[in-house]
ZATOR-639217 format. One record per residue (C-alpha): x, y, z; residue in three letters. Coordinates in pm, whole numbers, padded with zeros to 5 digits, always signed. Last residue first. Layout:
BEGIN
XYZALA;...
This chain:
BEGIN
+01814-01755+01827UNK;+02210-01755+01856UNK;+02369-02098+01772UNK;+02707-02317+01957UNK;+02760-02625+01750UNK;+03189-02601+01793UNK;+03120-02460+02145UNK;+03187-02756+02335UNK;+03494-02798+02112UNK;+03670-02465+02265UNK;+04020-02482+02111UNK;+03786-02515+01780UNK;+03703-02682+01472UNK;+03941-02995+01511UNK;+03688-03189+01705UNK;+03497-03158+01379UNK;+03748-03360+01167UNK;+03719-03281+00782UNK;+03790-02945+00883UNK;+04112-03011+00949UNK;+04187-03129+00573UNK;+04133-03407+00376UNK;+04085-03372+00003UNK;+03761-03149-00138UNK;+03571-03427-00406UNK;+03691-03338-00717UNK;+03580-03102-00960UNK;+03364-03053-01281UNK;+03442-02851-01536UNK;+03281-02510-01499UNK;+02959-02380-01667UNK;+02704-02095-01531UNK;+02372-02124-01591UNK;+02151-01751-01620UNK;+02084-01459-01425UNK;+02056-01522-01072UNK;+02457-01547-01053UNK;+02524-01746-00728UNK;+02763-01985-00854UNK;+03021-01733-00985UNK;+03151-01842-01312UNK;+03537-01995-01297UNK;+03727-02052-00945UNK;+04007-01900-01086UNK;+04237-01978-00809UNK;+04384-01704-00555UNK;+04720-01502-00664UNK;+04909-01485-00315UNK;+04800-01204-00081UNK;+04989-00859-00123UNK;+05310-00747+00015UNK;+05411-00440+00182UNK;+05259-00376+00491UNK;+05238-00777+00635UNK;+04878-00881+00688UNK;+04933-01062+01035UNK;+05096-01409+01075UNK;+04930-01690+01086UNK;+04769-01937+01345UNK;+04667-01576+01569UNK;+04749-01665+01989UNK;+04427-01749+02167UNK;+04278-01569+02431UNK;+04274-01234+02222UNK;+04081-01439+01944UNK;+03834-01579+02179UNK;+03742-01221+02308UNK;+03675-01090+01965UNK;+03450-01340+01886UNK;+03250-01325+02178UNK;+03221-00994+02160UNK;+03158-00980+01806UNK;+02860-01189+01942UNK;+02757-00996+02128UNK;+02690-00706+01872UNK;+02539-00967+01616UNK;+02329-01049+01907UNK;+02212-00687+01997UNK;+02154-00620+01587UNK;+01893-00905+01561UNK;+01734-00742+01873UNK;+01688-00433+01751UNK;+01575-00556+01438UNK;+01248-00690+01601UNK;+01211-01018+01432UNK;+01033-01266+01751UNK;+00742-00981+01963UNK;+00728-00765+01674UNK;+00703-01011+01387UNK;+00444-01248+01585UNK;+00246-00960+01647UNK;+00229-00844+01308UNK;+00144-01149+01154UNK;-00144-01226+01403UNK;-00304-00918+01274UNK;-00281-01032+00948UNK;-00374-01381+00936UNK;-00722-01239+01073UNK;-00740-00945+00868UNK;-00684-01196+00551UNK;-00929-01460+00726UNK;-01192-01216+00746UNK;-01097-01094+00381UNK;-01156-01437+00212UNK;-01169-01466-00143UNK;-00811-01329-00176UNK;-00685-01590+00079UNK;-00774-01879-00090UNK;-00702-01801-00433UNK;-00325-01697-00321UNK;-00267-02053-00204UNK;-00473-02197-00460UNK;-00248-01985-00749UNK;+00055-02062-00577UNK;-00010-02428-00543UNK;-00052-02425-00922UNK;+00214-02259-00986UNK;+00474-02468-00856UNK;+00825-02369-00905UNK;+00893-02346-00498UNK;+00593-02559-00233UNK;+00339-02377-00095UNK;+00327-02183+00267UNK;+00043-01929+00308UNK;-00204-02186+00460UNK;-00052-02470+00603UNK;+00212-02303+00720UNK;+00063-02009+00905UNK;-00035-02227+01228UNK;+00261-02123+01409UNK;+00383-01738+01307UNK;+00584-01724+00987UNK;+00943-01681+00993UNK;+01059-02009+01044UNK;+00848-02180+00745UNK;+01042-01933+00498UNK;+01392-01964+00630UNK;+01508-02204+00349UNK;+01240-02252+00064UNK;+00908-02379+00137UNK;+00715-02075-00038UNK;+00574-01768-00003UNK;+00204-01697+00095UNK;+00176-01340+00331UNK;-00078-01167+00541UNK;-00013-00818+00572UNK;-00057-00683+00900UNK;+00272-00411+00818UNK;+00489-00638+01081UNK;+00382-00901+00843UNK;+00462-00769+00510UNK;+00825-00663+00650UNK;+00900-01030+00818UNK;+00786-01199+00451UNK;+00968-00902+00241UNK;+01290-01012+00516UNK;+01348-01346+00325UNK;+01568-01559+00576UNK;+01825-01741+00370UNK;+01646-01766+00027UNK;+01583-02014-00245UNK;+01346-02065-00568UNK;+01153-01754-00437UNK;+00738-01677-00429UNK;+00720-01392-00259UNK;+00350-01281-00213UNK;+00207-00993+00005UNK;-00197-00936+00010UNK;-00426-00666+00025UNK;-00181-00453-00006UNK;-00145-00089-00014UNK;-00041-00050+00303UNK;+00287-00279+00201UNK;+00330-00087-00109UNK;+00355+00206+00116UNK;+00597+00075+00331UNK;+00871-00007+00000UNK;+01006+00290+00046UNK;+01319+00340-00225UNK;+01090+00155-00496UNK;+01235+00007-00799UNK;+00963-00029-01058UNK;+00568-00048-01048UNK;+00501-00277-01274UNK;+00086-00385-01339UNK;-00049-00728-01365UNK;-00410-00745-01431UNK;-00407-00919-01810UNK;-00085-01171-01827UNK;+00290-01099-01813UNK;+00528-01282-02032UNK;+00667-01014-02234UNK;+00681-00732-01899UNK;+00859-01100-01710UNK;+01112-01124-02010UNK;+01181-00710-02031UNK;+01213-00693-01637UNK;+01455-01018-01601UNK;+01770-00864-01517UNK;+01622-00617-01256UNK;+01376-00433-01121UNK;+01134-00392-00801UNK;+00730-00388-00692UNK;+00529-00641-00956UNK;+00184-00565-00864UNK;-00112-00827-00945UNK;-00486-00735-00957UNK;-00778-00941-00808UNK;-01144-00826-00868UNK;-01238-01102-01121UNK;-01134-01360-00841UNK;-01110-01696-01017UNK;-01003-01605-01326UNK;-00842-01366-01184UNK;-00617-01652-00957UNK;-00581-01880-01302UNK;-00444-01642-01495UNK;-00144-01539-01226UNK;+00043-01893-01200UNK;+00198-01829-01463UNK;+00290-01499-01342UNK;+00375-01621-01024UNK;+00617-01916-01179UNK;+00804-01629-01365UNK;+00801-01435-01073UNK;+01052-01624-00899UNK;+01255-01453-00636UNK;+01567-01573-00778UNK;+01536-01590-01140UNK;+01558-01201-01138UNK;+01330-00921-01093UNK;+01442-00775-00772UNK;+01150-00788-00516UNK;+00766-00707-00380UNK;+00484-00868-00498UNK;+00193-00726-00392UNK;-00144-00929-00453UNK;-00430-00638-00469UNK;-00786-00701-00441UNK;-00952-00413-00639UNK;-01199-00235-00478UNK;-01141+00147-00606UNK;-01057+00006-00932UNK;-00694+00068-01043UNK;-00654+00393-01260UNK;-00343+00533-01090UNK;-00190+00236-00874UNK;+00162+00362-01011UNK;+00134+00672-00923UNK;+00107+00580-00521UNK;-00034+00817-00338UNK;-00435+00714-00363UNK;-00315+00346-00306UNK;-00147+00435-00005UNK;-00445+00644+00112UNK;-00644+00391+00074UNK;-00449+00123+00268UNK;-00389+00367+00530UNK;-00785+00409+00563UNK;-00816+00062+00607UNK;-00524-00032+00827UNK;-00165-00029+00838UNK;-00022-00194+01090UNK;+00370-00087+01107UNK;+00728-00144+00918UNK;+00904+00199+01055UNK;+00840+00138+01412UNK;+00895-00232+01365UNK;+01248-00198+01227UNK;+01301-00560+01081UNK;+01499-00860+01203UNK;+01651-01116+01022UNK;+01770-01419+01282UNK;+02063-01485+01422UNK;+02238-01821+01413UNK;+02578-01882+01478UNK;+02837-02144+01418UNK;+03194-02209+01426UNK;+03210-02436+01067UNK;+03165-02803+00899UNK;+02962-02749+00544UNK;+02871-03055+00490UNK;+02564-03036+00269UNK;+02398-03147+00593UNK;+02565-02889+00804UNK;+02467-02623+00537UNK;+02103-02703+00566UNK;+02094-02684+00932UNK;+02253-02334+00958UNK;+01965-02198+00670UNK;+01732-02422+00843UNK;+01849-02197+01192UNK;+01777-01861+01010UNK;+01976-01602+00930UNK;+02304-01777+00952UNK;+02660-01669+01055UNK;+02938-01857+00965UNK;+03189-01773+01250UNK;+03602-01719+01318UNK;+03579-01740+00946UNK;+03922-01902+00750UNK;+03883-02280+00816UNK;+03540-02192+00673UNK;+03671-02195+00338UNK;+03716-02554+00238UNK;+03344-02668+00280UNK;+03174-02361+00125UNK;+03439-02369-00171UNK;+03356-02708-00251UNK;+03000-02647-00188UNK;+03014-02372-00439UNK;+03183-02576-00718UNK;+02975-02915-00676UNK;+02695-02598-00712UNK;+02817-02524-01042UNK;+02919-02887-01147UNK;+02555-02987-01138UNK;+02304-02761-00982UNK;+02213-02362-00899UNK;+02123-02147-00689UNK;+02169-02343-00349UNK;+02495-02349-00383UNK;+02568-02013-00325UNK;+02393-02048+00038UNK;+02115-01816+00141UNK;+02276-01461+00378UNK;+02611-01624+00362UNK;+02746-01407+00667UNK;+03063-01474+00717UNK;+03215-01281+01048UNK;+03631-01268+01010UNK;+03876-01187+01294UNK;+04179-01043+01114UNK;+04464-01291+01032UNK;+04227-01586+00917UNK;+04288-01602+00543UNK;+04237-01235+00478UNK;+04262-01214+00112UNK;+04107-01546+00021UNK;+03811-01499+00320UNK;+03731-01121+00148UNK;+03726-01207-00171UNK;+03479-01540-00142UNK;+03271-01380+00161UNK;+03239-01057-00061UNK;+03076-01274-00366UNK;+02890-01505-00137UNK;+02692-01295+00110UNK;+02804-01019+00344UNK;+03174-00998+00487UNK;+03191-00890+00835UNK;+03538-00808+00912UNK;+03678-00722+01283UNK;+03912-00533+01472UNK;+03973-00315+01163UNK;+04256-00179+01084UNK;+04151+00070+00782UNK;+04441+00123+00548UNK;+04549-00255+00598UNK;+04207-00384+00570UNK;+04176-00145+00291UNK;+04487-00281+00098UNK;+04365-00687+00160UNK;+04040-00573+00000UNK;+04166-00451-00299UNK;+04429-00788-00374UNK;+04117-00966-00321UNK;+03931-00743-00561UNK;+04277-00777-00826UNK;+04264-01136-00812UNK;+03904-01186-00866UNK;+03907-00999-01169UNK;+03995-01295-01396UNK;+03641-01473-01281UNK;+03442-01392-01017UNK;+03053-01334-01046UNK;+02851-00926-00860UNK;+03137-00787-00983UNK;+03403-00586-00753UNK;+03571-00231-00693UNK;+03550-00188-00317UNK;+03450+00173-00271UNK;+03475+00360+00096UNK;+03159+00385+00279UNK;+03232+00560+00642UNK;+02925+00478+00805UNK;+02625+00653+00971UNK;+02326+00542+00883UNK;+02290+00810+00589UNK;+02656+00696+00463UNK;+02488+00340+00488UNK;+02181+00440+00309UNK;+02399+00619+00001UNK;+02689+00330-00032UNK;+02374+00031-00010UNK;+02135+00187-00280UNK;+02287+00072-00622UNK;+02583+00220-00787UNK;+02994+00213-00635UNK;+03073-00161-00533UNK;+03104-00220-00136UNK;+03338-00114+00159UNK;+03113-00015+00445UNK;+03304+00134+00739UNK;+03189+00145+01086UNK;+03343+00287+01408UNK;+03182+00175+01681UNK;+02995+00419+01936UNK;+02642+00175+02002UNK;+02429+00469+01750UNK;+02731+00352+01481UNK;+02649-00001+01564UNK;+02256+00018+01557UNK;+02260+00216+01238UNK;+02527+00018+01028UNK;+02312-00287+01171UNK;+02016-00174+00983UNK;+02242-00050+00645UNK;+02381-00392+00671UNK;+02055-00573+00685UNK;+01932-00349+00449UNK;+02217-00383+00186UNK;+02125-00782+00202UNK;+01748-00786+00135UNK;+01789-00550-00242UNK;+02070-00341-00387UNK;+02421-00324-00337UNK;+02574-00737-00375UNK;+02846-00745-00297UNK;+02931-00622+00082UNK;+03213-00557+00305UNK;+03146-00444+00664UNK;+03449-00369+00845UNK;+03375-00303+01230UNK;+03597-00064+01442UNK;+03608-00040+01780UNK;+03664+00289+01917UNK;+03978+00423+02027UNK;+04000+00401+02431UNK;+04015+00754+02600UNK;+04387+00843+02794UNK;+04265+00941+03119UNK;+04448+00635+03244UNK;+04777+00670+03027UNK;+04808+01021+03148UNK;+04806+01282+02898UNK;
């Protein structure tokens, strides 16, 4: 065949991802859809279990399995060692690694020779303190020499890891949700959610339900809801509290839960919880961008989380005062959700606002438009300039990376590592050495 009827191989985008349940699967599994529907190529490599293999198959990807824990430790070698073999066995013109544990593996096994997204998705450091987090910001801080971007959900989320000192190319695009599948739901949809829903059985026709929807871990803070919990039905003998997820901390939150608080489980469709609502709460110790907040919303749900990275961005203007409290304080949370509950005209009111600021700012469409440009724009500054290293070669494997002890962004208890030194010098240390292209070097996607 002629070399100009010959037909151009499709791009191909590597996602890897640990974790495989919760916020970060769907944002792969939504761009998954947009890029496959776009002609690329995609592959998901992630952990066998959870939801992400099945929805990302469903959207459209190859999913091949990346054997890896959710926390390094002696296994680390042999994932990085993994994901250097499927980069080679897949070619990929780019990698897209998704939150901590697969931007750890895959930025030690790559190291720059394939055009590397990081998506943090909430920074590592962020859940926890002392030498754990001295750990994750050391990492943060040296690793970036080895992304082509960092790529935030949020611009705090950006902002936060500048002023931690995290130097890196980068961008910010927003969570987006699918707002024909997250819609208004109104009175009659909220009934006949409830009336579906097995869970609900038995609840009082005019109950005022709090939805809280999430994986049951240290995270996304139920503990401080459920004390806070006693005094919102004391105060509003209608309200009733759903717990919508599992996880780690499902037998300590059943132990510590308090009269009107029901557990609905994992849910696959979390829209009719959403209908069902009378109210959506997330009350998380950190985040990036949460996308229960954007979901609620785009559903008319009004929602109180709290002042944790990404939260205050996602909620229309004039929200703040109202449904925005301050992390670990129950107290707040219980006035916060107090208020609303006792007033429905300002619930529909918050509400429909909600779901027009969602559609017309977090569409998903557009998220996934600006992560496609900006592979562009990746891609096009890496055939400009020629690669620092050498590519992957075919028969040898990365070098043995350092034990870099307990992951920091376990949800499930401390973690203890010695303490380290501050990073030493290196490139990144001086920001005009960031880039070929300095004026770009702050460059961020809204």
């Amino acid at each position: 065949m002629p070399d100009n009827e010959r037909t151009a191989a499709p791009r191909t985008v590597l996602h890897l991802s640990q974790p495989v349940e919760g916020g970060v699967p769907r944002v792969v599994v939504d761009l998954v859809r947009a890029q496959t529907a776009a002609g690329l190529r995609t592959v998901v490599a992630c952990p066998p279990g959870g939801t992400l293999g099945r929805d990302a198959a469903a959207a459209g990807a190859e999913v091949v399995p990346w054997q890896a824990s959710r926390e390094p430790g002696p296994g680390l070698y042999g994932e990085t060692v993994r994901i250097a073999r499927l980069v080679r066995r897949i070619g990929p013109d780019l990698v897209h690694a998704h939150s901590a544990k697969a931007g750890l593996a895959a930025r030690l096994a790559l190291r720059g020779r394939v055009p590397t997204v990081h998506q943090p998705h909430a920074w590592s450091f962020d859940a926890v303190g002392g030498a754990t987090a001295r750990l994750a910001l050391y990492w943060e801080r040296l690793a970036t020499r080895w992304a082509d971007r960092v790529l935030c959900v949020s611009e705090d989320e950006r902002r936060h890891g500048l002023e931690a000192g995290v130097r890196a190319h980068w961008a910010v695009i927003r969570n987006g949700v699918d707002t024909d599948r997250f819609r208004p739901a109104d009175a009659d949809a909220r009934a006949r959610a409830r009336a579906a829903l097995p869970a609900l059985d038995g609840l009082p026709p005019h109950a005022l339900l709090t939805v809280c929807v999430g994986r049951l871990c240290r995270q996304k803070g139920q503990d401080v809801l459920l004390r806070a919990w006693p005094d919102v039905a004391d105060r509003v003998p209608d309200a009733w509290l759903v717990l919508v997820g599992d996880g780690p901390q499902r037998r300590e939150l059943g132990a510590a839960a308090p009269r009107r608080v029901l557990f609905a489980g994992a849910a696959d469709d979390t829209v009719p919880w959403y209908a069902a609502a009378d109210l959506v709460v997330l009350p998380s110790r950190w985040e990036g961008m949460a996308l229960v907040p954007l979901e609620a919303m785009a559903c008319g749900r009004p929602v109180v989380t709290t002042e944790v990275t990404g939260a205050a961005e996602s909620l229309p203007p004039g929200h703040a005062a109202r449904c925005l409290v301050p992390p670990e304080h129950p107290t707040a949370l219980a006035r916060a959700l107090t208020g609303l509950l006792a007033d429905p005209r300002l619930r529909h009111d918050l509400g429909r606002r909600a779901a027009d600021h969602v559609r017309s700012a977090f569409d998903v469409r557009r998220t996934a438009a600006e992560v496609a440009r900006l592979y562009d724009e990746v891609l096009a500054e890496r055939s400009a300039v020629p690669p620092s290293e050498p590519p992957l070669p075919p028969a040898t494997e990365p070098s043995a990376p350092p034990y870099l002890g307990p992951f920091p962004h376990t949800v499930d208890g401390p973690s203890v590592v010695p303490p380290l030194p501050e990073p030493s010098p290196h490139p990144l240390d001086d920001p005009s050495a960031l880039s070929p292209h300095p004026e770009s070097t702050e460059r961020t996607r809204r």
